[in-house]
C-alpha positions as protocol buffer text, in pm:
chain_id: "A"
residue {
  index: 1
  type: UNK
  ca { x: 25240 y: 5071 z: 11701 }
}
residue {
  index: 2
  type: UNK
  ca { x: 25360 y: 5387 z: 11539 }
}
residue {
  index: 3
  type: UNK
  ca { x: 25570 y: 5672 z: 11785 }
}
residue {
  index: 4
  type: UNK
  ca { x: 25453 y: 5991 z: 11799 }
}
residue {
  index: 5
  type: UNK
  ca { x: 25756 y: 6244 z: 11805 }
}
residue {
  index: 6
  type: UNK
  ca { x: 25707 y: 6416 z: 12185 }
}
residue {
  index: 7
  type: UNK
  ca { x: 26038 y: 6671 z: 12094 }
}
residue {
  index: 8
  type: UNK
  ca { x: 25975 y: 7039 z: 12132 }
}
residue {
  index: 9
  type: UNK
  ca { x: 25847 y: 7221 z: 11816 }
}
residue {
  index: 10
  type: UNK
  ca { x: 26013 y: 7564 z: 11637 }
}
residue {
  index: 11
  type: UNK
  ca { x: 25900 y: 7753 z: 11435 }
}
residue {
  index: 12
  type: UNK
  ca { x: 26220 y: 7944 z: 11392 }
}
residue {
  index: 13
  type: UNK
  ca { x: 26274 y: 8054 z: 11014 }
}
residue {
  index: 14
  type: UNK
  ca { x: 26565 y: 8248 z: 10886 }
}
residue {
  index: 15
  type: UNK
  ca { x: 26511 y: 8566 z: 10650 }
}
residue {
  index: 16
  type: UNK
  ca { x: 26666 y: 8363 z: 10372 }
}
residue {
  index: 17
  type: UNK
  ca { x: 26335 y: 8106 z: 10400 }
}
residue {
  index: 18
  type: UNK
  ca { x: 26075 y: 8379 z: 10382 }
}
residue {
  index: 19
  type: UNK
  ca { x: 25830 y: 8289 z: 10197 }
}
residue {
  index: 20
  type: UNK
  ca { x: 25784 y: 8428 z: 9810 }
}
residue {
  index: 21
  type: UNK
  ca { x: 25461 y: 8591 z: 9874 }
}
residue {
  index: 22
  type: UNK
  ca { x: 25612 y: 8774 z: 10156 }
}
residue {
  index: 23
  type: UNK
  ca { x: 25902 y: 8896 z: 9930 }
}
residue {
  index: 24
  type: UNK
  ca { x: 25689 y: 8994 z: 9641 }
}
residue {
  index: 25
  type: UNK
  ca { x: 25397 y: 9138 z: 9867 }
}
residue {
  index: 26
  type: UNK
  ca { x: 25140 y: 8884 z: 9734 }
}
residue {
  index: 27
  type: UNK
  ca { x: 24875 y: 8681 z: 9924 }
}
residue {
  index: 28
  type: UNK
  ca { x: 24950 y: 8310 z: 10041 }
}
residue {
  index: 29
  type: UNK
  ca { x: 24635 y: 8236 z: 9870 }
}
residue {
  index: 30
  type: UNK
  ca { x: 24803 y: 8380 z: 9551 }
}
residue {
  index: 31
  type: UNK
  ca { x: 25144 y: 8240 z: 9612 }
}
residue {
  index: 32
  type: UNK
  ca { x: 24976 y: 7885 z: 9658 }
}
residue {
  index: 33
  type: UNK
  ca { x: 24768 y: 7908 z: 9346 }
}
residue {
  index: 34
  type: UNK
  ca { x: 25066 y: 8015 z: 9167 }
}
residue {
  index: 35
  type: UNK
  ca { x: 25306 y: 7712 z: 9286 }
}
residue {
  index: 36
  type: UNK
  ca { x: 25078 y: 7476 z: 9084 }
}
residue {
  index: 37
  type: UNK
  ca { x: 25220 y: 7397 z: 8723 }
}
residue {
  index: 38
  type: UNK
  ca { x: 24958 y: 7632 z: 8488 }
}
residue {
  index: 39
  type: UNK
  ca { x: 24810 y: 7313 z: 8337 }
}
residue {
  index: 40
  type: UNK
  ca { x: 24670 y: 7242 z: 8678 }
}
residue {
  index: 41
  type: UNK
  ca { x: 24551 y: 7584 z: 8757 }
}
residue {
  index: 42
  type: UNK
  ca { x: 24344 y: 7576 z: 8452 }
}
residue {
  index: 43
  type: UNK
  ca { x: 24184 y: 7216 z: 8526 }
}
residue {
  index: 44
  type: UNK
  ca { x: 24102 y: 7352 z: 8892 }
}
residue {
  index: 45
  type: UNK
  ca { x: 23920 y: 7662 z: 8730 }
}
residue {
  index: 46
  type: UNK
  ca { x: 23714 y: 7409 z: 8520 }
}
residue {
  index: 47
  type: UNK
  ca { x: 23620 y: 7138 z: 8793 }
}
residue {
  index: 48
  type: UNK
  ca { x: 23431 y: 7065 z: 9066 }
}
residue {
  index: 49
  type: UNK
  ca { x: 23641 y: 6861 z: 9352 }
}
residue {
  index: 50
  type: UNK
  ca { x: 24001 y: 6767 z: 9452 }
}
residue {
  index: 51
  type: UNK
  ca { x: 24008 y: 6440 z: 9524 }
}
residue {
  index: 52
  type: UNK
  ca { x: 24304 y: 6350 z: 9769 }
}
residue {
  index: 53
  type: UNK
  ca { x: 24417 y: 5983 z: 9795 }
}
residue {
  index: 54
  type: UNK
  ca { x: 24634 y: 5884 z: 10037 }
}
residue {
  index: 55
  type: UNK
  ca { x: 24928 y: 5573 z: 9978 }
}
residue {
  index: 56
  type: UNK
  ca { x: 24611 y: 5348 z: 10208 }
}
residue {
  index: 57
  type: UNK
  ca { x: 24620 y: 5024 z: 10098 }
}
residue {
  index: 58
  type: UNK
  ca { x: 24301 y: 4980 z: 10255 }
}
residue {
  index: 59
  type: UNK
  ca { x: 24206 y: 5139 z: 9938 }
}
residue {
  index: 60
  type: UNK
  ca { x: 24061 y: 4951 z: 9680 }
}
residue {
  index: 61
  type: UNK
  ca { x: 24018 y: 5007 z: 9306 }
}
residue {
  index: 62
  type: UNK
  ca { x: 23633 y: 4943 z: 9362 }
}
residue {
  index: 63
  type: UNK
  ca { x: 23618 y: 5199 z: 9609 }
}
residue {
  index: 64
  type: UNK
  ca { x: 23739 y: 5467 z: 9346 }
}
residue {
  index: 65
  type: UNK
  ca { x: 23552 y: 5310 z: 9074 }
}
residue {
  index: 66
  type: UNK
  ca { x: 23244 y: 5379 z: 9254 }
}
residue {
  index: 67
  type: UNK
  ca { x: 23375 y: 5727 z: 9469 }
}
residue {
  index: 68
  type: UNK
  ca { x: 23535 y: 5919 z: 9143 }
}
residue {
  index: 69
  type: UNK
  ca { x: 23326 y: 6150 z: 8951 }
}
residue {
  index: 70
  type: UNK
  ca { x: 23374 y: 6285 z: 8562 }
}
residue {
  index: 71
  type: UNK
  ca { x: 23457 y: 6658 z: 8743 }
}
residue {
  index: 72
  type: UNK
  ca { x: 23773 y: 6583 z: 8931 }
}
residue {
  index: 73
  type: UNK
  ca { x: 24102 y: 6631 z: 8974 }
}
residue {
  index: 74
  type: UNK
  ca { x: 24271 y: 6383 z: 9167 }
}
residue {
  index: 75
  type: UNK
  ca { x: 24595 y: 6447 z: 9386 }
}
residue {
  index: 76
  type: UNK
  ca { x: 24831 y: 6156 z: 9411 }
}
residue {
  index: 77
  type: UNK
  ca { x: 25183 y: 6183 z: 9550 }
}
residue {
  index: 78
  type: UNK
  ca { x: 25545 y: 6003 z: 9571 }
}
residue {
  index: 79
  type: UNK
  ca { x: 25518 y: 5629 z: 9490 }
}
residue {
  index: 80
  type: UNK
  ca { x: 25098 y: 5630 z: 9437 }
}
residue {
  index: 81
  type: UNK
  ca { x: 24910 y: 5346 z: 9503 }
}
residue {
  index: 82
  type: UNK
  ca { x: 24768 y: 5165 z: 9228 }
}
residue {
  index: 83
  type: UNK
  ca { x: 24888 y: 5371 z: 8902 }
}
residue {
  index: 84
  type: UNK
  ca { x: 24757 y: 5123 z: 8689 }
}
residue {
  index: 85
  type: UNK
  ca { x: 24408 y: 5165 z: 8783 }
}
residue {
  index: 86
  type: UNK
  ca { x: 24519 y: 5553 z: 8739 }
}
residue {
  index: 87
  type: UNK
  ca { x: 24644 y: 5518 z: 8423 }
}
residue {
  index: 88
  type: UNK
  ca { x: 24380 y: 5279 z: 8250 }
}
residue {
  index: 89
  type: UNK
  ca { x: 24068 y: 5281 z: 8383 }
}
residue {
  index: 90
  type: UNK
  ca { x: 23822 y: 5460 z: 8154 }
}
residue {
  index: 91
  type: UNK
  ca { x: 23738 y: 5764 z: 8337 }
}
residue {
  index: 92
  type: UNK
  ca { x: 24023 y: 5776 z: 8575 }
}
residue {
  index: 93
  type: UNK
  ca { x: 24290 y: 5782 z: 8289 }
}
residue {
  index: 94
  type: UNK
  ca { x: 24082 y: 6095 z: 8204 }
}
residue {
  index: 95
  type: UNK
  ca { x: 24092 y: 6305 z: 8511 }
}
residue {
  index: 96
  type: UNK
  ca { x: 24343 y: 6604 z: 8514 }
}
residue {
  index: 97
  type: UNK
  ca { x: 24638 y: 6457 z: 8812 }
}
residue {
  index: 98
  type: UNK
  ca { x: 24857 y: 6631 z: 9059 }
}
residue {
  index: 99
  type: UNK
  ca { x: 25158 y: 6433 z: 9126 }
}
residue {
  index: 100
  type: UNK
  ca { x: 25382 y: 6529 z: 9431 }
}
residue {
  index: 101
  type: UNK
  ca { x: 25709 y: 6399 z: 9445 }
}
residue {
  index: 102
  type: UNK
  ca { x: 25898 y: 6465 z: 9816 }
}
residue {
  index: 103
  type: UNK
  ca { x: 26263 y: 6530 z: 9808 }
}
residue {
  index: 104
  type: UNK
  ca { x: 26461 y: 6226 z: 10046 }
}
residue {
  index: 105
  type: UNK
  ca { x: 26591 y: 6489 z: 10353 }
}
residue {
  index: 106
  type: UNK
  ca { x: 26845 y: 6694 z: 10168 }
}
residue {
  index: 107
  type: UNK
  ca { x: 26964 y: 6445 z: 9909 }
}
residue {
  index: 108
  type: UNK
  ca { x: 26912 y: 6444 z: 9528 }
}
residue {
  index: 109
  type: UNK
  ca { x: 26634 y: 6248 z: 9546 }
}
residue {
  index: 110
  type: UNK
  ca { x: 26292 y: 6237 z: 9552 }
}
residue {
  index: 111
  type: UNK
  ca { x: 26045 y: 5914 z: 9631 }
}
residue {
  index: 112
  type: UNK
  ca { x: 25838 y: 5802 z: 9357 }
}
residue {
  index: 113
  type: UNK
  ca { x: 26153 y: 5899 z: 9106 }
}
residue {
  index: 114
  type: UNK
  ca { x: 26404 y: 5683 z: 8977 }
}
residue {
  index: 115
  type: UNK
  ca { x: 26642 y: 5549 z: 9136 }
}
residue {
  index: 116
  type: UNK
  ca { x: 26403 y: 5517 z: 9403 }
}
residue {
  index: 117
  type: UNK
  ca { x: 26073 y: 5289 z: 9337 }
}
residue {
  index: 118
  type: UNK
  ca { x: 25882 y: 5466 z: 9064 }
}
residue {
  index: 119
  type: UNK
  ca { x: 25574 y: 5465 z: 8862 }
}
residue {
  index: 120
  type: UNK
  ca { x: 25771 y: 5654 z: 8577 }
}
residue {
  index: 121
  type: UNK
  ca { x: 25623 y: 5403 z: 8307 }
}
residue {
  index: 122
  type: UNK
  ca { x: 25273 y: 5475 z: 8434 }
}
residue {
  index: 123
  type: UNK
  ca { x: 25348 y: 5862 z: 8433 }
}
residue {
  index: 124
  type: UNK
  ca { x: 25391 y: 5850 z: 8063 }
}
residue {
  index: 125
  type: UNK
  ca { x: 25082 y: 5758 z: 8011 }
}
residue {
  index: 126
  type: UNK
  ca { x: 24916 y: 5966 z: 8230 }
}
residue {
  index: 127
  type: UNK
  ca { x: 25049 y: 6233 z: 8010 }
}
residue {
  index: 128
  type: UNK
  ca { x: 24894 y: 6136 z: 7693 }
}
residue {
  index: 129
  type: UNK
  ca { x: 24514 y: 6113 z: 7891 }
}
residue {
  index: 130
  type: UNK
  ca { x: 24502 y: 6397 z: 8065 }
}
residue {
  index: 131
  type: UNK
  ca { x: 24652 y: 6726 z: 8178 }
}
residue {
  index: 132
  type: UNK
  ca { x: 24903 y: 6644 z: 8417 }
}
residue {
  index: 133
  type: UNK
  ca { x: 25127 y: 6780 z: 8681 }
}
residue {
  index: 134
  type: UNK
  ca { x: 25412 y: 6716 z: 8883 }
}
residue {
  index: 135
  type: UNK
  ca { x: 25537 y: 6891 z: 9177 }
}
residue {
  index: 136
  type: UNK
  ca { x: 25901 y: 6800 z: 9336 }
}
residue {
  index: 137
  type: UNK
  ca { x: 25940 y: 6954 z: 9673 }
}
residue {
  index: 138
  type: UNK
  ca { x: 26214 y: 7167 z: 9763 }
}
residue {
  index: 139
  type: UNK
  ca { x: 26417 y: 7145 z: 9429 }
}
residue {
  index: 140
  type: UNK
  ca { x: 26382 y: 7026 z: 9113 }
}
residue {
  index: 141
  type: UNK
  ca { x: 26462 y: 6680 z: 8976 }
}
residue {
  index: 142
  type: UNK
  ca { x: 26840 y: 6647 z: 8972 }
}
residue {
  index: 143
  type: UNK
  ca { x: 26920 y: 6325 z: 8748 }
}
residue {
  index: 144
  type: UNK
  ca { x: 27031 y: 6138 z: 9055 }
}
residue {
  index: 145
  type: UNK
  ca { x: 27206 y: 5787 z: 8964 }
}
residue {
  index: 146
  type: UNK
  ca { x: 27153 y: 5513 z: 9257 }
}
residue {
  index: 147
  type: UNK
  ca { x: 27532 y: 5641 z: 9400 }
}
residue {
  index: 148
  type: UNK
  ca { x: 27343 y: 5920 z: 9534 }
}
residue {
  index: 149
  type: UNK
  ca { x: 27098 y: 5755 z: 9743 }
}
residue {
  index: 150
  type: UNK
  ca { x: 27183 y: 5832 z: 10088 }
}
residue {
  index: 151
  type: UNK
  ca { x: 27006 y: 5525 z: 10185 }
}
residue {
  index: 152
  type: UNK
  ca { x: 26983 y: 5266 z: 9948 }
}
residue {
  index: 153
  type: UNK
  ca { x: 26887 y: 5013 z: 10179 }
}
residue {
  index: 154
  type: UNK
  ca { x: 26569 y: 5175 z: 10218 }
}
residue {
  index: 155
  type: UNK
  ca { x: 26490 y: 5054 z: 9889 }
}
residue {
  index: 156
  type: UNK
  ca { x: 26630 y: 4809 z: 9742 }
}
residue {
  index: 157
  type: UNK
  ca { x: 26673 y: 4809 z: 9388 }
}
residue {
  index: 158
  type: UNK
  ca { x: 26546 y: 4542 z: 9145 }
}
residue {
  index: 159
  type: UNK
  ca { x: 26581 y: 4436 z: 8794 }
}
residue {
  index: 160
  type: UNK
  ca { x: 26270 y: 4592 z: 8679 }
}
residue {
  index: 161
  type: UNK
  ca { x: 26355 y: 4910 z: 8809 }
}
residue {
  index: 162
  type: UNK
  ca { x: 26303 y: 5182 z: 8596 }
}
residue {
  index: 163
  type: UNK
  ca { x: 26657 y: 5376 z: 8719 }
}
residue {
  index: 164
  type: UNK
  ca { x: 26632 y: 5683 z: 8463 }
}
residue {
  index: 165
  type: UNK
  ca { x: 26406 y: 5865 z: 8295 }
}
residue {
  index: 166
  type: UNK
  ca { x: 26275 y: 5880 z: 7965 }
}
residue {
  index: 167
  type: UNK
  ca { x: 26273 y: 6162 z: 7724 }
}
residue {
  index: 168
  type: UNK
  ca { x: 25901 y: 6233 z: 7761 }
}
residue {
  index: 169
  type: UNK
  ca { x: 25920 y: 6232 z: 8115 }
}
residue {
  index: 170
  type: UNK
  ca { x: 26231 y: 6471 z: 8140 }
}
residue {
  index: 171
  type: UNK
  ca { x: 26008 y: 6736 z: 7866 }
}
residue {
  index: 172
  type: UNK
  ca { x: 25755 y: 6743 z: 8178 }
}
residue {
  index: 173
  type: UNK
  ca { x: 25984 y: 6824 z: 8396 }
}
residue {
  index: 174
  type: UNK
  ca { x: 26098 y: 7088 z: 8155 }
}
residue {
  index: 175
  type: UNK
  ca { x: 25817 y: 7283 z: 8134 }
}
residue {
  index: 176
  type: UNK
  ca { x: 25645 y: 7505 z: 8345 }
}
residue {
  index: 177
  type: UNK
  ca { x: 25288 y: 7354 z: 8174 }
}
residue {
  index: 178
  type: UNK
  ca { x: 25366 y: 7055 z: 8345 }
}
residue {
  index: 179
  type: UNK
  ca { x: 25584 y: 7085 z: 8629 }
}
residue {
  index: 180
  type: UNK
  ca { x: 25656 y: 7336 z: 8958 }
}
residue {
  index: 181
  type: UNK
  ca { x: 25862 y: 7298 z: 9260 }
}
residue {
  index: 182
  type: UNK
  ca { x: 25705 y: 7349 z: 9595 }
}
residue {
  index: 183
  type: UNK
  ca { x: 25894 y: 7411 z: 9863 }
}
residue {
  index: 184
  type: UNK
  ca { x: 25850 y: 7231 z: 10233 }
}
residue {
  index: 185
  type: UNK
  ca { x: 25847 y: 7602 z: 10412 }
}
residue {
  index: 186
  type: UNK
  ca { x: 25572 y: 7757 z: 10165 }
}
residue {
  index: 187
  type: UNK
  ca { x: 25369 y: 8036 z: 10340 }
}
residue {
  index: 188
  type: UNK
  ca { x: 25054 y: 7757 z: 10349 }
}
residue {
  index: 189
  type: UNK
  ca { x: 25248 y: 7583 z: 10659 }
}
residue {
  index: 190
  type: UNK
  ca { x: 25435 y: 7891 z: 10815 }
}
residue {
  index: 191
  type: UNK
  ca { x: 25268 y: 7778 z: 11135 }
}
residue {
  index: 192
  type: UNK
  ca { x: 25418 y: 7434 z: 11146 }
}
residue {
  index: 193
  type: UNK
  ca { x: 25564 y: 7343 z: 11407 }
}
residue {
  index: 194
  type: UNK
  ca { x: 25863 y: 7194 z: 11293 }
}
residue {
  index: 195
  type: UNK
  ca { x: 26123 y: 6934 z: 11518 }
}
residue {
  index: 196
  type: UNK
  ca { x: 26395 y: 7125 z: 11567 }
}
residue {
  index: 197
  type: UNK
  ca { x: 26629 y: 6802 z: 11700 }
}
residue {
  index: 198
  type: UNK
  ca { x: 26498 y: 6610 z: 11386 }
}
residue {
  index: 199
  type: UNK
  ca { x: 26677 y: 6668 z: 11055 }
}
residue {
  index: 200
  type: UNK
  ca { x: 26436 y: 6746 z: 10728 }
}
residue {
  index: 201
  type: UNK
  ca { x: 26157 y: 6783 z: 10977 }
}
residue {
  index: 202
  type: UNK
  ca { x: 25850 y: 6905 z: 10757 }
}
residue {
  index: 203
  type: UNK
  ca { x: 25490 y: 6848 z: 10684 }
}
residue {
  index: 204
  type: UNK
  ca { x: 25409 y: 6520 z: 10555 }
}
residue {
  index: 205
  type: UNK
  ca { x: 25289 y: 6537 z: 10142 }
}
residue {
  index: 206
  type: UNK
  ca { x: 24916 y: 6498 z: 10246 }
}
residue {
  index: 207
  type: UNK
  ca { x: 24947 y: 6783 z: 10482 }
}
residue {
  index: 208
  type: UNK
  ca { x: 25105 y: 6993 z: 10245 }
}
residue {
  index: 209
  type: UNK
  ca { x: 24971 y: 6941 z: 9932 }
}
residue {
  index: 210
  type: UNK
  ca { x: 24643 y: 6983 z: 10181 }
}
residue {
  index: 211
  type: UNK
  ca { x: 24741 y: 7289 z: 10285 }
}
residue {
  index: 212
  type: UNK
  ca { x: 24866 y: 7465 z: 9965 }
}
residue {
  index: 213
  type: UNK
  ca { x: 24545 y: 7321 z: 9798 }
}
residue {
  index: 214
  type: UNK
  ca { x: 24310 y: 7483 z: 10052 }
}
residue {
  index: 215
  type: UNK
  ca { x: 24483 y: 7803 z: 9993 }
}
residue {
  index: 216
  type: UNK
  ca { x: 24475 y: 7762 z: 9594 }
}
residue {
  index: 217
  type: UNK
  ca { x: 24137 y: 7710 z: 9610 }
}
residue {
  index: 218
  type: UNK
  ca { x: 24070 y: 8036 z: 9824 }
}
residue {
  index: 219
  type: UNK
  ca { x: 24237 y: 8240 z: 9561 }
}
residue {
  index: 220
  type: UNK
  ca { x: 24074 y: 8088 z: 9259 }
}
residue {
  index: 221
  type: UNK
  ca { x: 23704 y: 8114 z: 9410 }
}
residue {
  index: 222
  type: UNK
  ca { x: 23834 y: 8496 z: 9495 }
}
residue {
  index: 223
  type: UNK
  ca { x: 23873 y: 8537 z: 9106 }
}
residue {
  index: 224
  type: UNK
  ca { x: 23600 y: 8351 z: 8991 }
}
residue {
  index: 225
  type: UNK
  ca { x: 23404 y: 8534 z: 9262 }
}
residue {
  index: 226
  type: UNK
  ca { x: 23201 y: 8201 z: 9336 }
}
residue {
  index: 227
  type: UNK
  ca { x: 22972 y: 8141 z: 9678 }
}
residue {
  index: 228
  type: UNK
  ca { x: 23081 y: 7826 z: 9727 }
}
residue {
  index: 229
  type: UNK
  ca { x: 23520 y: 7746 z: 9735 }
}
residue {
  index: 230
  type: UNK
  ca { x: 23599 y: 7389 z: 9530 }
}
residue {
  index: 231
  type: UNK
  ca { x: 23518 y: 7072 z: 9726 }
}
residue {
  index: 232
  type: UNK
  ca { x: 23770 y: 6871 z: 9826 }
}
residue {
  index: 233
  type: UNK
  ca { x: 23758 y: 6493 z: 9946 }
}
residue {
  index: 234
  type: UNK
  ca { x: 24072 y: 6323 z: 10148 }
}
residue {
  index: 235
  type: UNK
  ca { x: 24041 y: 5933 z: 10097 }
}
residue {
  index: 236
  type: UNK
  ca { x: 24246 y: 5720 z: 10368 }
}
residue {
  index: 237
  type: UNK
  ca { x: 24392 y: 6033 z: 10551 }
}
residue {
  index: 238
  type: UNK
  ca { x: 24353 y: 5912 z: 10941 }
}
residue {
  index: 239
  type: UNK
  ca { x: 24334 y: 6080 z: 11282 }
}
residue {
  index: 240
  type: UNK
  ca { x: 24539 y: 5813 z: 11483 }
}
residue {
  index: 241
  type: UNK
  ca { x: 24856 y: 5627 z: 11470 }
}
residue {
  index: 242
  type: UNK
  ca { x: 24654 y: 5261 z: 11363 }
}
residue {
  index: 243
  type: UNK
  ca { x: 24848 y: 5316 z: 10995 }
}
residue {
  index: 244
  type: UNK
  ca { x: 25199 y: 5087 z: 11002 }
}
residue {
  index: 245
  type: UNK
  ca { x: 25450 y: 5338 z: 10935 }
}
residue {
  index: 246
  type: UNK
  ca { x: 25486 y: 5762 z: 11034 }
}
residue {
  index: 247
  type: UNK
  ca { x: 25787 y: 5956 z: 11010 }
}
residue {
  index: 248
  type: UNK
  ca { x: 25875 y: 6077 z: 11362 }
}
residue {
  index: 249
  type: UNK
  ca { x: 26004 y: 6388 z: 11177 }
}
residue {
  index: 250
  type: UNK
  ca { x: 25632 y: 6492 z: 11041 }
}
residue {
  index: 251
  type: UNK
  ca { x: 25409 y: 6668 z: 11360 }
}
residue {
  index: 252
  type: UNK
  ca { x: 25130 y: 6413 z: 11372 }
}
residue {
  index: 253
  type: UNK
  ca { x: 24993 y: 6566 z: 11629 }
}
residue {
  index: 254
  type: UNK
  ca { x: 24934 y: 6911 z: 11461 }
}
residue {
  index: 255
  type: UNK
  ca { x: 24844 y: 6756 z: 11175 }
}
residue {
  index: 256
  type: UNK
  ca { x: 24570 y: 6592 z: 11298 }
}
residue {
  index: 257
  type: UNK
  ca { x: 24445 y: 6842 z: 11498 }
}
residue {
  index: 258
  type: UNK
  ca { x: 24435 y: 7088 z: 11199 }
}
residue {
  index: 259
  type: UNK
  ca { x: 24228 y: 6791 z: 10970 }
}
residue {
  index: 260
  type: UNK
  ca { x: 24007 y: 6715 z: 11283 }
}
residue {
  index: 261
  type: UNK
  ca { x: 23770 y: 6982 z: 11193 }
}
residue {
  index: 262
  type: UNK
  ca { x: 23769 y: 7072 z: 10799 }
}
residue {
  index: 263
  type: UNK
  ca { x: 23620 y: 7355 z: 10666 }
}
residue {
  index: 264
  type: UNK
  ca { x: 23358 y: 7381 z: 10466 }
}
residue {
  index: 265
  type: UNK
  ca { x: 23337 y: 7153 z: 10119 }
}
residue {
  index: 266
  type: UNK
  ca { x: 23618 y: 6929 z: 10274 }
}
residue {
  index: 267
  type: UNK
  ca { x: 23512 y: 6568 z: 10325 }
}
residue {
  index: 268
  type: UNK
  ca { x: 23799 y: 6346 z: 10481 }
}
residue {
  index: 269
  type: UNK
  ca { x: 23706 y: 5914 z: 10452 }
}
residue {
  index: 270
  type: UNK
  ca { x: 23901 y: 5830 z: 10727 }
}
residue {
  index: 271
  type: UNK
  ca { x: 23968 y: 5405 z: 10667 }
}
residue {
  index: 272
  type: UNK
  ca { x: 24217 y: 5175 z: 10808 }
}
């Protein structure tokens, strides 16, 4: 059974991590709306629900065929669970994506990139389908070579391991259209309490992209001046430790008591 962390939260935060809205005197909402690469900002302004899906594999393709809706925009992160599906199915290839890659503690590296196990084939074609973004926490992608994987072990590599990446991919991550990098200490989770014993201690991706997207959507139903903020739906996000595997450096604990009680338009399918 999974360990939840019991070591004493901070919350301390040097002047040099204030957050960018703080420094240029703009609202989180703002500053969250603003992290997302432009291609995404546009594709929230012209749909109806976020669709959040967690790396469950109690998750089926069925269950997506039948849950996904011509008006989304769906939210995947680090290596996603079935990209195939993603990438060819006839109205989920069409969906605008979020992709959230999460740097590897303070390394070069991000999971879901090469070297590390990747769906950088898949990506391409996302790409031609649909708008698409991609996130990287923290900074952005640095060209690592497997040398630089502080633990390869994690994740060992194989002979169809896709170990750099391509030209189109590397234009994406060139351009502001396409890709942003979101830092770990972003005003959205300036309450999180963070382990200080625990190095890289952070949200987890759900809870951040969760957090930042809650925000985002505050700011663009503020412009649009709309009763009603975007929906969002959280597939295969759970309240209790049942899932195999949790970081001990993520707050669990917080986490779930912030998701415990959603706001309003927020639907979490909470499977196992």
């Amino acid at each position: 059974m999974a360990h939840i962390k019991t070591s004493i939260p901070s919350n301390d935060r040097s002047l040099s991590q204030d957050s960018e809205a703080n420094i240029n005197n703009i609202s989180t909402e703002q500053a969250a709306f603003t992290s997302l690469p432009t291609n995404i900002q546009t594709a929230l302004a012209q749909n109806n629900r976020l669709v959040f899906i967690a790396n469950n594999p109690s998750i089926g393709t069925d269950q997506l065929e039948a849950l996904l809706q011509p008006d989304d925009v769906l939210v995947l992160f680090n290596h996603f669970i079935h990209a195939e599906f993603f990438a060819n199915h006839p109205l989920a290839s069409t969906l605008p994506k979020l992709l959230f890659f999460r740097q590897i503690g303070d390394s070069k590296l991000h999971f879901g990139l090469p070297p590390r196990s990747n769906n950088v084939s898949v990506i391409k074609r996302m790409a031609k389908s649909a708008p698409l973004g991609i996130l990287l926490s923290n900074q952005s992608y640095q060209f690592p070579s497997p040398d630089d994987d502080p633990s390869p072990h994690d994740d060992p590599i194989t002979d169809e391991r896709i170990l750099t990446v391509p030209p189109s991919v590397q234009a994406l991550l060139q351009n502001t259209q396409h890709h942003g990098v979101l830092s770990e200490q972003h005003p959205v989770v300036a309450d999180y309490p963070c382990f200080a014993d625990i190095h890289s201690s952070a949200p987890s991706s759900g809870f951040l992209l969760y957090r930042l997207l809650l925000a985002a959507r505050t700011h663009l139903q503020h412009i649009q001046n709309t009763e009603l903020p975007l929906r969002l739906l959280m597939l295969g996000f759970n309240d209790n430790d049942k899932t195999a595997h949790f970081w001990q450096g993520h707050n669990w604990e917080f986490e779930r008591q912030e998701m415990s009680a959603p706001p309003p338009e927020v639907e979490i399918i909470r499977q196992y």
